[in-house]
PAFI-536733 format. One record per atom (N, C-alpha, C, CB): atom name; x, y, z; residue in three letters. Coordinates in pm, 1 decimal. Glycine has a CB too. Layout:
<recs>
CA/X/Y/Z/ala .
...
</recs>
This chain:
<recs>
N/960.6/-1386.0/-154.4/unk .
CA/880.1/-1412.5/-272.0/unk .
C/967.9/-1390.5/-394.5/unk .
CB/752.9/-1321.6/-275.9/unk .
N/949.8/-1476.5/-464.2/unk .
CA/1024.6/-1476.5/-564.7/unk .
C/999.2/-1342.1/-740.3/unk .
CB/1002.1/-1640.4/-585.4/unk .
N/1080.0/-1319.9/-763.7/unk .
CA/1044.9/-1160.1/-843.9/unk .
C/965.8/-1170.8/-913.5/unk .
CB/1137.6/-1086.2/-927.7/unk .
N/889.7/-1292.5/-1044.9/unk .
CA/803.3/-1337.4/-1139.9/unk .
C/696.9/-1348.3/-1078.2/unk .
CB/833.9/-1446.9/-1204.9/unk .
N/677.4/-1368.2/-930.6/unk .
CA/536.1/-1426.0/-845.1/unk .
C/502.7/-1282.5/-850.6/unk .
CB/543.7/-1515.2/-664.2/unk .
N/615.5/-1187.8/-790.3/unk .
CA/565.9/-1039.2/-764.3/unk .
C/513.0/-961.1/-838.1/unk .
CB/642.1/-967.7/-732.9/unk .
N/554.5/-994.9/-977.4/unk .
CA/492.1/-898.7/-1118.9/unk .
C/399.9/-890.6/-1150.0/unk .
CB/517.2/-913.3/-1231.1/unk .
N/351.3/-1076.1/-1098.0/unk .
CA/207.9/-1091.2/-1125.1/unk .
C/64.9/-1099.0/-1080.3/unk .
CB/208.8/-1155.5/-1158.7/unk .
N/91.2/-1017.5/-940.2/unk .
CA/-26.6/-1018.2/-846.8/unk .
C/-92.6/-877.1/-876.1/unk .
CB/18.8/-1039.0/-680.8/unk .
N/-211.0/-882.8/-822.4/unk .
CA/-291.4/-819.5/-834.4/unk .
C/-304.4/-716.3/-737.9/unk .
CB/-372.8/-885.5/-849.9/unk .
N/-231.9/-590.7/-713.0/unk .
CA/-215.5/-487.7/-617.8/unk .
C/-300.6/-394.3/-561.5/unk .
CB/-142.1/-427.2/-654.2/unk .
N/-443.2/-424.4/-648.0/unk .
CA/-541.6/-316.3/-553.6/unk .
C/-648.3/-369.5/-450.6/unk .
CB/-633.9/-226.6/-653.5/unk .
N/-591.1/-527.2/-455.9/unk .
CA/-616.4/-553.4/-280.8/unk .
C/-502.1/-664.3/-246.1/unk .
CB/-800.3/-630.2/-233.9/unk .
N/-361.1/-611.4/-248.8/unk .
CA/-224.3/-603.1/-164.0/unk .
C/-154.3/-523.7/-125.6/unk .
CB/-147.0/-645.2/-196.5/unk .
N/-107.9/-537.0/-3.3/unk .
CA/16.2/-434.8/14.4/unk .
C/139.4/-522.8/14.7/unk .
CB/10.8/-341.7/161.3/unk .
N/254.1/-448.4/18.2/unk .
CA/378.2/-503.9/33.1/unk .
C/476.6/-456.5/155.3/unk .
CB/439.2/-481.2/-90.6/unk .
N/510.8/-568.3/203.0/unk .
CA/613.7/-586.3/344.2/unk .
C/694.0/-567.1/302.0/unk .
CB/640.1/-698.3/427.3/unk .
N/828.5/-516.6/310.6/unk .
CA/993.4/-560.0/295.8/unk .
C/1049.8/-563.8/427.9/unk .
CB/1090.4/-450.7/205.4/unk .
N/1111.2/-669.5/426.8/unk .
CA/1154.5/-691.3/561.8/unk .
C/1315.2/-711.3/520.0/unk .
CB/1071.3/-829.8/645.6/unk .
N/1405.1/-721.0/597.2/unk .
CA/1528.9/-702.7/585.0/unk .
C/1548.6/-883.2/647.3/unk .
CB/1594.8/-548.3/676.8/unk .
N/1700.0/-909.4/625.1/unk .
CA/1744.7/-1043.2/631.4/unk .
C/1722.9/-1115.0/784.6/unk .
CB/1898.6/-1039.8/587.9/unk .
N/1681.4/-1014.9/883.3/unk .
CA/1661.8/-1014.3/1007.6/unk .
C/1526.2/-1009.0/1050.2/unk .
CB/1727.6/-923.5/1055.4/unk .
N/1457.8/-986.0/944.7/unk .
CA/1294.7/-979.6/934.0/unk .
C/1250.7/-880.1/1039.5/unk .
CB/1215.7/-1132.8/963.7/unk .
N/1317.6/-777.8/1011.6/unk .
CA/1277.9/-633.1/1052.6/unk .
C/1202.7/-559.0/971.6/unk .
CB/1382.0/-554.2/1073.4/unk .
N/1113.6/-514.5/981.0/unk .
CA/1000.5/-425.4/859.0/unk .
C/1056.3/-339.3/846.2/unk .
CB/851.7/-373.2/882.4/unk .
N/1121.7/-298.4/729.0/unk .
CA/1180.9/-183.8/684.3/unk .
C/1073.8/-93.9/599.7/unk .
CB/1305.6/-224.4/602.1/unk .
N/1011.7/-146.5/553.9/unk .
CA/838.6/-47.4/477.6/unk .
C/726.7/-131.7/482.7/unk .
CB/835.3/-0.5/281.6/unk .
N/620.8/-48.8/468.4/unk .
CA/525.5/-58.4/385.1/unk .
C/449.1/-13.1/303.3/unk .
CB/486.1/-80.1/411.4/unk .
N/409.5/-44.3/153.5/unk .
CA/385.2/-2.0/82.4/unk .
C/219.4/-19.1/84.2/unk .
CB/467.6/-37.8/-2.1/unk .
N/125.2/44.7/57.6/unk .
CA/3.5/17.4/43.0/unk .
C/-88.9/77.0/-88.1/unk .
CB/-41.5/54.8/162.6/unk .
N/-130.7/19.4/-167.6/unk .
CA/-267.6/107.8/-241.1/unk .
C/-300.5/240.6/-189.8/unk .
CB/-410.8/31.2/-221.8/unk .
N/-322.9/316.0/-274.1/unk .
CA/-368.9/442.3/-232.4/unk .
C/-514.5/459.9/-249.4/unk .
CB/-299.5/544.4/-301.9/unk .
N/-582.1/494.2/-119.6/unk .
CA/-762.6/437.1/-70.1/unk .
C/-762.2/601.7/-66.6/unk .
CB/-816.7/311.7/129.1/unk .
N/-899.6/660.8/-122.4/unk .
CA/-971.7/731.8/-96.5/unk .
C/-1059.9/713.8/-50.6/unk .
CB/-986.7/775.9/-150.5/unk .
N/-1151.0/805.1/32.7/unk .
CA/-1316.7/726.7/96.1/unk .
C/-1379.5/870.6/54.6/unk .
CB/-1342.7/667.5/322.1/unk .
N/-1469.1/816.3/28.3/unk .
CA/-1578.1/860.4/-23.3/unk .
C/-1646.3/950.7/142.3/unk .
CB/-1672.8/711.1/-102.3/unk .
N/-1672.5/1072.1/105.9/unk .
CA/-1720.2/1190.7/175.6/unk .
C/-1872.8/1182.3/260.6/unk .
CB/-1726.9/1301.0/61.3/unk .
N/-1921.2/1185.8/137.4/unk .
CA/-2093.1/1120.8/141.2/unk .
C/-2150.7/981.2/123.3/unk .
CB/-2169.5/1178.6/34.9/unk .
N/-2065.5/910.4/121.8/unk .
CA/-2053.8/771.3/147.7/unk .
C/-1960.8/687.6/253.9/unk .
CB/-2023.8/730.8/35.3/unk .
N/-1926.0/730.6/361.9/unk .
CA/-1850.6/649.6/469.5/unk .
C/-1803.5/532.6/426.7/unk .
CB/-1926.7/618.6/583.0/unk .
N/-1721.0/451.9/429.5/unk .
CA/-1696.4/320.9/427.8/unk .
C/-1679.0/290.7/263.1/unk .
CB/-1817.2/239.5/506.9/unk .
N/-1678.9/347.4/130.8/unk .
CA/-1665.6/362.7/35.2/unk .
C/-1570.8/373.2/2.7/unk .
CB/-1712.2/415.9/6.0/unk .
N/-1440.5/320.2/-86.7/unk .
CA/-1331.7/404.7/-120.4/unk .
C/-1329.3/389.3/-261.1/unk .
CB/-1198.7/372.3/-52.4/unk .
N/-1247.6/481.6/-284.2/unk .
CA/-1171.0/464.9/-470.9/unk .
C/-999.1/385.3/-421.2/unk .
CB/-1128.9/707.8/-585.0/unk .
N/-971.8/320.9/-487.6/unk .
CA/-860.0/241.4/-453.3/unk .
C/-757.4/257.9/-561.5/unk .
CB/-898.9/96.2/-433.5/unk .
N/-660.3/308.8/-590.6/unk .
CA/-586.5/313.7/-679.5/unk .
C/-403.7/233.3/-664.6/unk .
CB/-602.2/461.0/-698.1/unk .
N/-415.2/101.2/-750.7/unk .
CA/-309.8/-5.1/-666.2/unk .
C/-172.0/79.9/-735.6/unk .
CB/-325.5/-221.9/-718.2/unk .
N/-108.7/-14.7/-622.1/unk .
CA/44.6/-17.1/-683.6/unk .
C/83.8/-76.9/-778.3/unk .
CB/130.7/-56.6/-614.4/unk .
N/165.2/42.8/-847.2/unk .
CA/259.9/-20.4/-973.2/unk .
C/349.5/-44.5/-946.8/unk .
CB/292.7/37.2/-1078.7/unk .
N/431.2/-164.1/-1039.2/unk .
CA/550.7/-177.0/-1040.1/unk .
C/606.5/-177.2/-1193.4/unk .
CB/576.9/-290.6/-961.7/unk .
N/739.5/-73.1/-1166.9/unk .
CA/801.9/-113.6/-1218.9/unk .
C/970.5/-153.7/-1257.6/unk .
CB/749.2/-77.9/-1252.8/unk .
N/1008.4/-272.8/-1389.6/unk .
CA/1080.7/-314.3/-1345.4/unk .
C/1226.8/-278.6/-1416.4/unk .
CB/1034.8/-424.8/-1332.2/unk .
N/1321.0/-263.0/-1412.5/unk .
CA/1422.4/-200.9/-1476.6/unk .
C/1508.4/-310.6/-1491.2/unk .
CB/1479.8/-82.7/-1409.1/unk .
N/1673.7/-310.5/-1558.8/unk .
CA/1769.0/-382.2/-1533.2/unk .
C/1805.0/-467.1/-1435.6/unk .
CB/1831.6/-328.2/-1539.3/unk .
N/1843.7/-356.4/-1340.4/unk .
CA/1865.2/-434.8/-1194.7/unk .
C/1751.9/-412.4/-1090.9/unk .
CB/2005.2/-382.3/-1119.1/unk .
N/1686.4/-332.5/-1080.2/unk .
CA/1603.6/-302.4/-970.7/unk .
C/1413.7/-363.6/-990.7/unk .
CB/1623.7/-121.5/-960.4/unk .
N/1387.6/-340.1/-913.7/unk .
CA/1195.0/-329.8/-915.8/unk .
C/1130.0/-187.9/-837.2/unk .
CB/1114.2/-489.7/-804.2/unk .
N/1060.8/-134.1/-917.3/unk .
CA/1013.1/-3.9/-856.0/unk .
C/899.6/-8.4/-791.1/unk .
CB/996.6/95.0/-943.5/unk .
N/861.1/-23.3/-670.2/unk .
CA/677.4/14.4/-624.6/unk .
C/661.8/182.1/-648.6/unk .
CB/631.5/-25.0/-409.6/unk .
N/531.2/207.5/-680.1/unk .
CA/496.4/341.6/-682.3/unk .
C/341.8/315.2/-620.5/unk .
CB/512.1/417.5/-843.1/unk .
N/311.2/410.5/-562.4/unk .
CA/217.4/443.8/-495.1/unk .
C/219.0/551.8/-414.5/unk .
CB/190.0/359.7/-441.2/unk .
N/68.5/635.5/-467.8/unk .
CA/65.8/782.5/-485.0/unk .
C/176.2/842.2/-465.0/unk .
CB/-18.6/844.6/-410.1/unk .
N/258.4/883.0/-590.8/unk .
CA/399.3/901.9/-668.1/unk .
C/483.8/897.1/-574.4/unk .
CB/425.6/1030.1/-749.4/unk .
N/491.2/764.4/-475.4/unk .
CA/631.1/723.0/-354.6/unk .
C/690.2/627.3/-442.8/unk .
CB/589.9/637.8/-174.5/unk .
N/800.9/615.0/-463.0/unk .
CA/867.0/567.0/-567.1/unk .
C/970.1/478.8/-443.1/unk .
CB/937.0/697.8/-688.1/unk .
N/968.4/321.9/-470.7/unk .
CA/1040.7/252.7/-363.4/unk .
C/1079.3/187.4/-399.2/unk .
CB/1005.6/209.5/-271.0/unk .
N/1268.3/154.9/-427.5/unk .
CA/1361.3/116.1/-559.2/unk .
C/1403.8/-41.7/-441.8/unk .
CB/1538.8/275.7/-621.5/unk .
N/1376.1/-133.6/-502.0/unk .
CA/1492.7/-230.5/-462.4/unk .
C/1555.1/-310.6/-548.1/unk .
CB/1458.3/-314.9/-374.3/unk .
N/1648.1/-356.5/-517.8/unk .
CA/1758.8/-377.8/-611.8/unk .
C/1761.1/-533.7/-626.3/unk .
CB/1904.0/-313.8/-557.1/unk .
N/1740.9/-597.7/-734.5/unk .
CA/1676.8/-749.4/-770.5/unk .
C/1837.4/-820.6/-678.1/unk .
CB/1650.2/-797.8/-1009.6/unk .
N/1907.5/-792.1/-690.9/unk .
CA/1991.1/-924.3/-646.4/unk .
C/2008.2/-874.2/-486.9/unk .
CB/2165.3/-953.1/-745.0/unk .
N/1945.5/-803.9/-421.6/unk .
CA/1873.8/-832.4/-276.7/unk .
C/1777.5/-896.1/-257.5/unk .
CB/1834.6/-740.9/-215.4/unk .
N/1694.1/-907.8/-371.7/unk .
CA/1615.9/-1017.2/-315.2/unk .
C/1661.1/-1171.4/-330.7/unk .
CB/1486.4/-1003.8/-373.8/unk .
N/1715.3/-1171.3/-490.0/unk .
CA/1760.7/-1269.0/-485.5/unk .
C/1899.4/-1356.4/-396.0/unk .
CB/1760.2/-1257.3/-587.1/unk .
N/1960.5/-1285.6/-338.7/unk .
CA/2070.6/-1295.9/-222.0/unk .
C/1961.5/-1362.8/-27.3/unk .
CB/2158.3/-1066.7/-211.6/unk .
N/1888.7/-1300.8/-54.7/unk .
CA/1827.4/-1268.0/51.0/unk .
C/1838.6/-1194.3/139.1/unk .
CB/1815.1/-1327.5/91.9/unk .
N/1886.5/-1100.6/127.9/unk .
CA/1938.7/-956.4/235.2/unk .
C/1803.6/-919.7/214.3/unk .
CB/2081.9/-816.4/182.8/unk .
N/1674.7/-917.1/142.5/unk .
CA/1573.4/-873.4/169.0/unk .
C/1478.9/-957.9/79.9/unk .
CB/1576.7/-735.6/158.4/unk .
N/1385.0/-954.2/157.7/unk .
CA/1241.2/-1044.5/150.2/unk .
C/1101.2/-930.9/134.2/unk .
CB/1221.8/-1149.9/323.3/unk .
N/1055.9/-972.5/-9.4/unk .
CA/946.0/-922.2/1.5/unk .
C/805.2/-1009.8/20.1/unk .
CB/948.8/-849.3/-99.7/unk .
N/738.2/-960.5/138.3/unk .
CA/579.7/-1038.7/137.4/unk .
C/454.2/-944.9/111.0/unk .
CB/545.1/-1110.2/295.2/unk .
N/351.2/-999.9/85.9/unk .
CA/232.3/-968.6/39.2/unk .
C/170.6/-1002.3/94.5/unk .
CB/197.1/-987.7/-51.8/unk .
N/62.5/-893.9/165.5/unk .
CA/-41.8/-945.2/239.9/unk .
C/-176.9/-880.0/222.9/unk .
CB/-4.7/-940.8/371.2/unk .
N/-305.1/-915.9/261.9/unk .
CA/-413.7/-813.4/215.6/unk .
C/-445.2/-694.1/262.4/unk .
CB/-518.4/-857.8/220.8/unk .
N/-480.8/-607.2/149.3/unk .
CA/-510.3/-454.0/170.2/unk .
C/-628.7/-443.0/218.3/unk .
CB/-504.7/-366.8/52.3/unk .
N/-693.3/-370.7/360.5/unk .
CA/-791.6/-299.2/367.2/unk .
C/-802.0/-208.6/448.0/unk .
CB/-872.0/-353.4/375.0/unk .
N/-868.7/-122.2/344.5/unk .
CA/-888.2/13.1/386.2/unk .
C/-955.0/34.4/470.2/unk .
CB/-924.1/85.2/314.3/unk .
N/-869.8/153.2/578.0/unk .
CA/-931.2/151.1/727.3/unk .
C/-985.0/313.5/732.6/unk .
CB/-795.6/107.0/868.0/unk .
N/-1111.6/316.1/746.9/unk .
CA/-1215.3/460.0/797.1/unk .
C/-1149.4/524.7/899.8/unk .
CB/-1377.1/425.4/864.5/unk .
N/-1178.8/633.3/840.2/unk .
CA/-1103.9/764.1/972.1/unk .
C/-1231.3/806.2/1015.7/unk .
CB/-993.4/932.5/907.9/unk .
N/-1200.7/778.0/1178.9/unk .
CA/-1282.2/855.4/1239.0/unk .
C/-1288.1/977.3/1231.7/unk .
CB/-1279.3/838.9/1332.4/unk .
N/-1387.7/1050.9/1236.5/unk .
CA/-1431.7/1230.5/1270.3/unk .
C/-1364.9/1246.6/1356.7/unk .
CB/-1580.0/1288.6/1316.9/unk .
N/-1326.9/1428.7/1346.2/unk .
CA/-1251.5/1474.9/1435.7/unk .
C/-1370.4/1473.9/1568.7/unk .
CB/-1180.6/1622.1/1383.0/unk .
N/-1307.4/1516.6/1667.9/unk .
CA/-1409.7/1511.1/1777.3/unk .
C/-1504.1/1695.3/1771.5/unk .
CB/-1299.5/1471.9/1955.4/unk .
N/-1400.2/1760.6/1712.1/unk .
CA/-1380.5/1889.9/1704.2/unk .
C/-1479.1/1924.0/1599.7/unk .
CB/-1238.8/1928.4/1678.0/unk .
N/-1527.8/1860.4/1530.6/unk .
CA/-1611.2/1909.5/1396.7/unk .
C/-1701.9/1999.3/1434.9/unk .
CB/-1690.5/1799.5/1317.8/unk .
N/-1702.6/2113.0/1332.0/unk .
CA/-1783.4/2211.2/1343.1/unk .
C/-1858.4/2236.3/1234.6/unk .
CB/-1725.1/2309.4/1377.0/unk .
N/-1793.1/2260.9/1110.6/unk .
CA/-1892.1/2283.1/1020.6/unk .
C/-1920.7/2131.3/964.2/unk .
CB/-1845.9/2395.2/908.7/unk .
N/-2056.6/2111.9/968.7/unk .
CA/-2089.8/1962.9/913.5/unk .
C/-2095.5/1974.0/756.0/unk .
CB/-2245.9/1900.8/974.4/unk .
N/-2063.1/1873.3/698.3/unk .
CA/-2123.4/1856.9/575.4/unk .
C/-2172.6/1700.7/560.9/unk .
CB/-2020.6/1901.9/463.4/unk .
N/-2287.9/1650.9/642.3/unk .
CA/-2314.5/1516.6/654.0/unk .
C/-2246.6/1410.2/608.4/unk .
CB/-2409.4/1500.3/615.6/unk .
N/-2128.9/1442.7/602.8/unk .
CA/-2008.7/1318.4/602.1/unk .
C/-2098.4/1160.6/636.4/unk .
CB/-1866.3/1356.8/758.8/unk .
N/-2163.1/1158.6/733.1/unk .
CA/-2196.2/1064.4/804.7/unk .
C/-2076.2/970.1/902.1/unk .
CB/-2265.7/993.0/708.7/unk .
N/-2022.0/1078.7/937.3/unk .
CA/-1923.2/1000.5/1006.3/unk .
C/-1897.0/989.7/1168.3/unk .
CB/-1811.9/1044.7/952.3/unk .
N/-2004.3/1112.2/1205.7/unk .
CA/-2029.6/1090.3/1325.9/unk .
C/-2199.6/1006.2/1379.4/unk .
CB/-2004.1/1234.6/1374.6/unk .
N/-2251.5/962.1/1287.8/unk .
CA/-2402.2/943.6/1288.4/unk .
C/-2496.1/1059.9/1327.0/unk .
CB/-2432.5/836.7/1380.0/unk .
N/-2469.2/1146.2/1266.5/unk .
CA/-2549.5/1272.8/1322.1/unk .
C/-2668.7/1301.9/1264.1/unk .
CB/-2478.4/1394.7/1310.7/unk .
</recs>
């Protein structure tokens, strides 16, 4: 993807692939999802920033700071893609003891 396409998407429902010239997944970056306690299936979503410097582009998400360096992408030694974010529910421990009606076991 080209670096101007990347600046301008909308990150709090994308994540980002980097894959290497061999299209090996070297990360992923995702939005940072909270879920809601007393609401199951609820989240607060807080997207990724970028930002962009001289030579590099920065992702940040919840303060992971992930530097790549613009003339890798533009070379192609690395490829960044975008694909959609969604946030996946954690199951209850099996172990739960003290409840606080989470609603996460249907209890």
């Amino acid at each position: 993807m080209n670096i101007q396409k990347l600046t301008e998407l909308d990150f709090e429902n994308n994540r980002i692939e980097i894959y290497d010239k061999d299209n090996n997944l070297l990360k992923v970056i995702e939005p940072y999802a909270v879920e809601s306690c007393m609401n199951p299936g609820t989240f607060k979503i807080t997207p990724i920033r970028i930002e962009k410097t001289k030579d590099s582009i920065v992702f940040i998400s919840e303060n992971i700071r992930t530097e790549i360096k613009k003339q890798d992408i533009e070379s192609g030694d690395i490829e960044v893609k975008v694909s959609e974010f969604i946030p996946q529910r954690r199951k209850a421990k099996s172990n739960c003891t003290k409840c606080t009606n989470c609603g996460r076991c249907s209890w």
